[in-house]
TIMARTI-717320 format. One record per residue (C-alpha): z, x, y; residue number from 1; chain. Coordinates in Angstrom, 3 decimals. Each point is the difference from the previous one (the first is absolute). Layout:
N
        w        u        v   n chain
        Z        X        Y NUM     A
...
END
This chain:
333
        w        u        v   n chain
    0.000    0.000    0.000   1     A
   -1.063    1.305    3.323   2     A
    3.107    1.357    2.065   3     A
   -0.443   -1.792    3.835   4     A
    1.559    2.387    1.816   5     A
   -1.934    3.170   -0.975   6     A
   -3.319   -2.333   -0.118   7     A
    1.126   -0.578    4.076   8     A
    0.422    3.697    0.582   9     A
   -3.204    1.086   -1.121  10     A
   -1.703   -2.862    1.585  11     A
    1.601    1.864    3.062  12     A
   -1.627    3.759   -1.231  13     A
   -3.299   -1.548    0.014  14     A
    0.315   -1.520    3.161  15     A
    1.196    3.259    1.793  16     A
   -2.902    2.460   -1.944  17     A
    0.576    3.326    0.645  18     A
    2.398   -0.543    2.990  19     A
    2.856    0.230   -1.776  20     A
    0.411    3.258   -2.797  21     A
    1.236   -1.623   -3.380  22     A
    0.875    1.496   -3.458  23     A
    1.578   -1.122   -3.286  24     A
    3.256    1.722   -0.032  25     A
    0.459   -0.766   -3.355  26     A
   -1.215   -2.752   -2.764  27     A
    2.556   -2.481   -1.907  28     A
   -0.861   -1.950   -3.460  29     A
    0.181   -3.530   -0.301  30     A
   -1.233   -1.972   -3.007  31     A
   -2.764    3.046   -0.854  32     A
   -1.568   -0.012    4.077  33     A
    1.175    2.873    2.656  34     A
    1.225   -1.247    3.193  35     A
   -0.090    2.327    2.854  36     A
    2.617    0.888    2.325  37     A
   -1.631    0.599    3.430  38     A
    0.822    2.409    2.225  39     A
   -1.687   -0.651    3.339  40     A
    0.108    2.377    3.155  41     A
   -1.547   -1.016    3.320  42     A
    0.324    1.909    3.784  43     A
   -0.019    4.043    1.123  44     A
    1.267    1.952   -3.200  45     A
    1.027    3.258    2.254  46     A
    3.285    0.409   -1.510  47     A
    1.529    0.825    3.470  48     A
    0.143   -3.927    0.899  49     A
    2.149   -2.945   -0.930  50     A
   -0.492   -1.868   -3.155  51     A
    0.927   -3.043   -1.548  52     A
   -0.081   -1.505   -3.370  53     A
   -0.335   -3.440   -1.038  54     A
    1.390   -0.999   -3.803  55     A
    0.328   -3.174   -2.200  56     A
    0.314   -1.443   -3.161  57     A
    1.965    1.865   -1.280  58     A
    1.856   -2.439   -1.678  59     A
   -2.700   -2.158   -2.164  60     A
    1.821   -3.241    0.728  61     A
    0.143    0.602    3.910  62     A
   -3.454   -1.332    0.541  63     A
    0.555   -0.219    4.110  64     A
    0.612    3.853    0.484  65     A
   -3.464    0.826   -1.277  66     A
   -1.826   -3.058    1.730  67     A
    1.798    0.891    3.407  68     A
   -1.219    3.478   -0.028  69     A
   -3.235   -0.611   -0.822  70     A
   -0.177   -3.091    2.878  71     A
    0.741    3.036    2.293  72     A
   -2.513    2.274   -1.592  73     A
   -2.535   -3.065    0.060  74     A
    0.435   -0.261    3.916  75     A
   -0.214    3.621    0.854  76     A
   -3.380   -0.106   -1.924  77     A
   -0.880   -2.627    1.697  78     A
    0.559    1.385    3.243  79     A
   -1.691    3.517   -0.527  80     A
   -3.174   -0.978    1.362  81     A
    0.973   -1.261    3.429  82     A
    3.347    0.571    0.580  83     A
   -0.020    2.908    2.712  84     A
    3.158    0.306    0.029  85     A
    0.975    0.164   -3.559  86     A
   -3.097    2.291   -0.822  87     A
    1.863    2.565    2.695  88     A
    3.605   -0.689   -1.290  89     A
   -1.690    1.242   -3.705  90     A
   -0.773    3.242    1.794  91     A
    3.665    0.441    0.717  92     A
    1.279   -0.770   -3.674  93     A
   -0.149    0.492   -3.728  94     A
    0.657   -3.323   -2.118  95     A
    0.411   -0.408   -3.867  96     A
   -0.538   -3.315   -1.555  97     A
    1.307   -1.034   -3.812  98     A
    0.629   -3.485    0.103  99     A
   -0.498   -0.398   -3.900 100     A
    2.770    2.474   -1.568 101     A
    0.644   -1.487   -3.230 102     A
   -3.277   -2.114   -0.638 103     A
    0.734   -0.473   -3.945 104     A
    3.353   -0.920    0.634 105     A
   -1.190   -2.541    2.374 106     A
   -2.860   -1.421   -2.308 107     A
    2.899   -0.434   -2.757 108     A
    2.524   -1.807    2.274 109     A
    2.543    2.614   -0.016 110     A
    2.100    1.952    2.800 111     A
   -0.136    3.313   -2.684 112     A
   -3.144    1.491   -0.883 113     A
   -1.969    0.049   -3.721 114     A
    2.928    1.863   -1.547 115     A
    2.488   -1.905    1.740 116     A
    0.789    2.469    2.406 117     A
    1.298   -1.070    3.532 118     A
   -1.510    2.354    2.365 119     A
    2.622    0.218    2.753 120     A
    2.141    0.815   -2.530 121     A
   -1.917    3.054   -1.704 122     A
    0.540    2.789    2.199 123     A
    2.268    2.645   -1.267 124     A
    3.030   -0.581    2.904 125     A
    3.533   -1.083   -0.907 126     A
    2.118   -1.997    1.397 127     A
    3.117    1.628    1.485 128     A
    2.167   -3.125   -1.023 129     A
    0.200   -2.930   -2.131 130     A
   -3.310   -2.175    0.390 131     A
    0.160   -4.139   -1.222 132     A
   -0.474   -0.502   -3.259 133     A
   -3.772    0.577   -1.266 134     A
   -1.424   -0.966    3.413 135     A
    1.219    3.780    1.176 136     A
   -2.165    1.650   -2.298 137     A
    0.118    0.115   -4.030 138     A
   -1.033    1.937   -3.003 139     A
    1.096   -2.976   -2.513 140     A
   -3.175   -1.025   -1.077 141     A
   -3.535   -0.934    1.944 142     A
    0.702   -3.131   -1.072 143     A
    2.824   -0.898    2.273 144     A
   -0.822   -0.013    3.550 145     A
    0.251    2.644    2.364 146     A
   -0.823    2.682   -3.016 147     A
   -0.694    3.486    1.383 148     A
   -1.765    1.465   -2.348 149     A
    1.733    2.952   -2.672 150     A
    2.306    2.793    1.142 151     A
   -2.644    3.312    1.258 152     A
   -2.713   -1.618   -0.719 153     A
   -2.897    0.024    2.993 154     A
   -0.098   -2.436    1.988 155     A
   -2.428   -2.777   -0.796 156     A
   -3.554    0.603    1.238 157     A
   -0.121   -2.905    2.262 158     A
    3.536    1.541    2.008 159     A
   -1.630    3.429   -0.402 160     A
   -3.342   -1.636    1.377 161     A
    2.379   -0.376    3.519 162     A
    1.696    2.546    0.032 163     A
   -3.330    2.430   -0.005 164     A
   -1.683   -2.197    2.889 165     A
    3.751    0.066    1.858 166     A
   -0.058    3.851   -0.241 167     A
   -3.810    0.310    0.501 168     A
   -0.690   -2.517    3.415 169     A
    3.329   -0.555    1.352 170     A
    2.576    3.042   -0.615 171     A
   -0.540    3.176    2.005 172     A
   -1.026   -2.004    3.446 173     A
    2.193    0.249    3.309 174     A
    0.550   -3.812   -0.956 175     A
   -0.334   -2.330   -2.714 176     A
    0.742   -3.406   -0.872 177     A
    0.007   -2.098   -3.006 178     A
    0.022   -3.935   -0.553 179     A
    0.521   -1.311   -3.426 180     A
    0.010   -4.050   -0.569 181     A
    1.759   -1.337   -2.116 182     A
    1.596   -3.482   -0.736 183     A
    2.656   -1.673   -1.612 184     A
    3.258    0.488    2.020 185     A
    2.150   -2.615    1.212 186     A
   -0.628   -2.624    3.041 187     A
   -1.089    2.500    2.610 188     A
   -3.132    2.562    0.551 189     A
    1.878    3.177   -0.425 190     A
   -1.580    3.925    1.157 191     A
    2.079    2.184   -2.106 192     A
    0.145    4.232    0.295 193     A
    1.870    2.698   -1.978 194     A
    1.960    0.534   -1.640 195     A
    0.262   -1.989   -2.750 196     A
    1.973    2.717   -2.624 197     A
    2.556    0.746    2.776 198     A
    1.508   -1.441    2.598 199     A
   -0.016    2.319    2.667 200     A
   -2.833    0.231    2.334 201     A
   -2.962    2.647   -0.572 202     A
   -0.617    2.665    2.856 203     A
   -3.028   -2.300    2.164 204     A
    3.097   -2.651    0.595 205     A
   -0.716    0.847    3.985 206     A
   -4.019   -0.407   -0.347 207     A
    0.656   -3.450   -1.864 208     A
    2.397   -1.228    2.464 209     A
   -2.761    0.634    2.774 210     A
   -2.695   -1.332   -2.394 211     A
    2.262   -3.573   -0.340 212     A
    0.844    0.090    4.149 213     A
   -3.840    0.079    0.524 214     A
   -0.620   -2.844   -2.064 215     A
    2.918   -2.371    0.527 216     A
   -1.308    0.892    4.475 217     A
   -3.795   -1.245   -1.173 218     A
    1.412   -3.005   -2.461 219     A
    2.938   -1.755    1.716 220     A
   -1.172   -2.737   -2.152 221     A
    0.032    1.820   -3.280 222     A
    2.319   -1.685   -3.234 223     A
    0.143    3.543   -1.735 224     A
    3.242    1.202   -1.791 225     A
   -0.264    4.071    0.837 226     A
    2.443    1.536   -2.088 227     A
    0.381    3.394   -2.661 228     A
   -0.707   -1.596   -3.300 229     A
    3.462    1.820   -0.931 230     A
    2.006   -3.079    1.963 231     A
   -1.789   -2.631   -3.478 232     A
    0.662    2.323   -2.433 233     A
   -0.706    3.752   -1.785 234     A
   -2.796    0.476   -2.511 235     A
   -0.946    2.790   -2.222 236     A
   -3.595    1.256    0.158 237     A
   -1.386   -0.955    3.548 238     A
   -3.439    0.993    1.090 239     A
    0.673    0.295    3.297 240     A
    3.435    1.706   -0.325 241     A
   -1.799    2.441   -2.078 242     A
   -3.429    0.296    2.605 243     A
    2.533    0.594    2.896 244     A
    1.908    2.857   -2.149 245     A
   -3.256    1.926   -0.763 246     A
   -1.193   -0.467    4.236 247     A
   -0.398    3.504    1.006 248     A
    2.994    0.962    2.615 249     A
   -3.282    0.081    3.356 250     A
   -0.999   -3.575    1.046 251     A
    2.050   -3.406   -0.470 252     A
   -0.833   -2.601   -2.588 253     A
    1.464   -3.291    0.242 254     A
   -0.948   -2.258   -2.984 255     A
    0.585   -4.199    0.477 256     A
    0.338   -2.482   -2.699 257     A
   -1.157   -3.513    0.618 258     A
    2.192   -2.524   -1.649 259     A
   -1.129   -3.314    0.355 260     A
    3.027   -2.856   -0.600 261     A
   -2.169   -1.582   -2.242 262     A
    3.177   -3.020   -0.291 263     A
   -1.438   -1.275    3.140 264     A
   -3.066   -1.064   -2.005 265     A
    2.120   -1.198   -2.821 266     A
    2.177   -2.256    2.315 267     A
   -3.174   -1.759    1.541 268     A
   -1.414   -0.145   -3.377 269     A
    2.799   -0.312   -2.586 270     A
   -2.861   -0.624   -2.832 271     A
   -0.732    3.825    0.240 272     A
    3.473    0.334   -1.651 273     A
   -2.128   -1.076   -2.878 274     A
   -2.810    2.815   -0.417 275     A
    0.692    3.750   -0.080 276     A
   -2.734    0.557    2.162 277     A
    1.860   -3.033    2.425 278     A
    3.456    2.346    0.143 279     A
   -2.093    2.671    2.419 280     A
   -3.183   -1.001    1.361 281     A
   -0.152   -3.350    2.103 282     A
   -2.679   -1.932   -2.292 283     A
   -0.494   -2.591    2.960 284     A
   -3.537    1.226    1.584 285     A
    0.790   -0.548    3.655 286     A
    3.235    1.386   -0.429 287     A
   -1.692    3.439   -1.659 288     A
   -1.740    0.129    2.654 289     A
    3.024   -0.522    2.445 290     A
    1.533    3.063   -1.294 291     A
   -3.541    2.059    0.344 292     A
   -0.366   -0.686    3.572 293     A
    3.723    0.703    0.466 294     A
    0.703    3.134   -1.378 295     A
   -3.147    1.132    1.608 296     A
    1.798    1.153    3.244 297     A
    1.923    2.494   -1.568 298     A
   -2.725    1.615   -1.844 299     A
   -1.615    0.271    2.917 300     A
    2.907    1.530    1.853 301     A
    0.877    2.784   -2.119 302     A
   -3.704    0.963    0.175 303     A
    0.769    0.088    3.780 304     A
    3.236    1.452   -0.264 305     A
   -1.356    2.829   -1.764 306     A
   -2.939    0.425    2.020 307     A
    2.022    0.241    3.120 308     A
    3.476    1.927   -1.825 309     A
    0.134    2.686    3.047 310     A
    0.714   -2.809    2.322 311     A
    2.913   -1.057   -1.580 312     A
    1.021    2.638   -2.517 313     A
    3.848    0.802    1.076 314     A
   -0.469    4.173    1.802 315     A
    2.723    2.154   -1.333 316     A
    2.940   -0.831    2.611 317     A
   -0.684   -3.892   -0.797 318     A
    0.386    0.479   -4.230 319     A
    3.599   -0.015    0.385 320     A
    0.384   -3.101    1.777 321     A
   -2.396   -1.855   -1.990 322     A
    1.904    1.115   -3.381 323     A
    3.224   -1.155    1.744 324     A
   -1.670   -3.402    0.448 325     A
   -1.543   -0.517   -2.913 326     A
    2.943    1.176   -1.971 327     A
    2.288   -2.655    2.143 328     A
   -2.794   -2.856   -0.847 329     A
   -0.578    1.038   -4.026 330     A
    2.916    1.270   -1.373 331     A
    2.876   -1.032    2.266 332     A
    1.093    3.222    1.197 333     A
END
């Protein structure tokens, strides 16, 4: 059965041609066909700029994270051919596109992959204290949720398949930013950063305190939950803990996760409680395409945000104060 969302993104590849650079990062099996996991690069690759990276779908149930990302993708494409000002913003920035992480896992209607692997749980990190009970992380079996794949072995090609474009288009730059969507937490649209194996901040705390100031200044409207993932709960394994620990000491990389509160679907449609598909993804078409055109903005802004980081990057005498802040806002001290 033909899998929508990667039938959507390559209807998007066709439609920007040779515009956008776009390999296979790496090929998954389901039921004897390979599906591909794009990787898909667009704007000035001189590794001296600002870059940002675009990721969803990583969970196979969380059908909104990959059709959000590619809605932005579609629109850029879109744009490319008359859009002045984007076409000059795209000589100012790198950007990495893989809306389709875990495409097997998402034609079998399951948050792990093929082997039953959940990827943001299969990096090699620990915890530094107790996690919740199998949603922290667990080497039990792949059949219980949250599975993270055996003791030393590698990590699973799909997580690998990241990490490689991470290190490859976004580490090494004076700046970086990540966004990863996701859904499935509680009743409000959450933007989570590490850590999530410890709670104590990681050393860009000043540069995301000025990243969240800039935003909340351009959004007075906004309904986002900005908070260290650490305040929810630890987990074992975390991509993004793990991406931010192998950042090279030059530049600052700041990577987001997305949660949508996908309960705000459920309460308007408490059918949805129902279907597996119901629990994460609103299955209501106007409402789907609510959430698109909302979350929209904030793609768009960290692609701004980045593009324009020595505006509002914090200079050396202002890190201090910013860490001071942020630490009184996050972690209560």
């Amino acid at each position: 059965m033909p899998l929508p969302e990667l039938q959507e993104l390559e209807r998007v590849l066709a439609l920007a041609g040779d515009r956008v650079g776009c390999q296979v990062a790496c090929e998954v099996e389901h039921l004897g066909r390979k599906l591909p996991v794009h990787a898909i690069t667009l704007g000035n690759p001189d590794p001296g700029l600002p870059a940002v990276g675009y990721f969803g779908g990583v969970h196979g149930l969380e059908r909104i994270g990959a059709r959000v990302v590619t809605a932005f993708l579609h629109s850029l494409v879109a744009r490319l051919s008359w859009d002045l000002s984007l076409q000059q913003q795209l000589r100012q920035v790198r950007l990495l596109f893989m809306p389709l992480v875990n495409p097997a896992g998402m034609a079998r209607g399951t948050r792990a992959n093929p082997r039953g692997v959940d990827l943001m749980r299969n990096s090699p990190v620990e915890a530094r204290a107790a996690v919740p009970l199998l949603l922290g992380g667990q080497r039990i079996s792949p059949g219980l949720p949250w599975y993270r794949g055996a003791a030393g072995a590698p990590m699973e090609q799909e997580s690998a398949a990241v990490c490689d474009w991470v290190a490859r288009e976004l580490h090494g730059r004076p700046f970086s930013l990540a966004l990863d969507c996701h859904s499935g937490f509680g009743m409000r649209d959450r933007i989570w950063f590490p850590f999530a194996h410890r709670r104590a901040p990681f050393e860009a705390l000043p540069e995301l305190h000025a990243l969240h100031g800039i935003f909340a200044q351009s959004h007075v409207h906004h309904n986002y939950v900005f908070e260290p993932q650490s305040r929810q709960y630890l987990a074992h394994g975390d991509l993004w803990d793990h991406l931010v620990l192998q950042a090279p000491a030059s530049g600052v990389f700041l990577p987001l996760t997305l949660e949508m509160g996908s309960w705000l679907w459920v309460k308007k449609n408490p059918r949805q409680l129902f279907s597996r598909h119901g629990i994460f993804n609103p299955l209501i078409a106007h409402r789907e395409q609510r959430v698109l055109r909302g979350h929209l903005p904030l793609l768009d802004f960290v692609l701004r945000a980045a593009t324009g980081h020595s505006l509002w990057l914090p200079q050396a005498g202002e890190r201090e104060a910013h860490r001071r802040q942020g630490l009184a806002l996050w972690y209560g001290r």
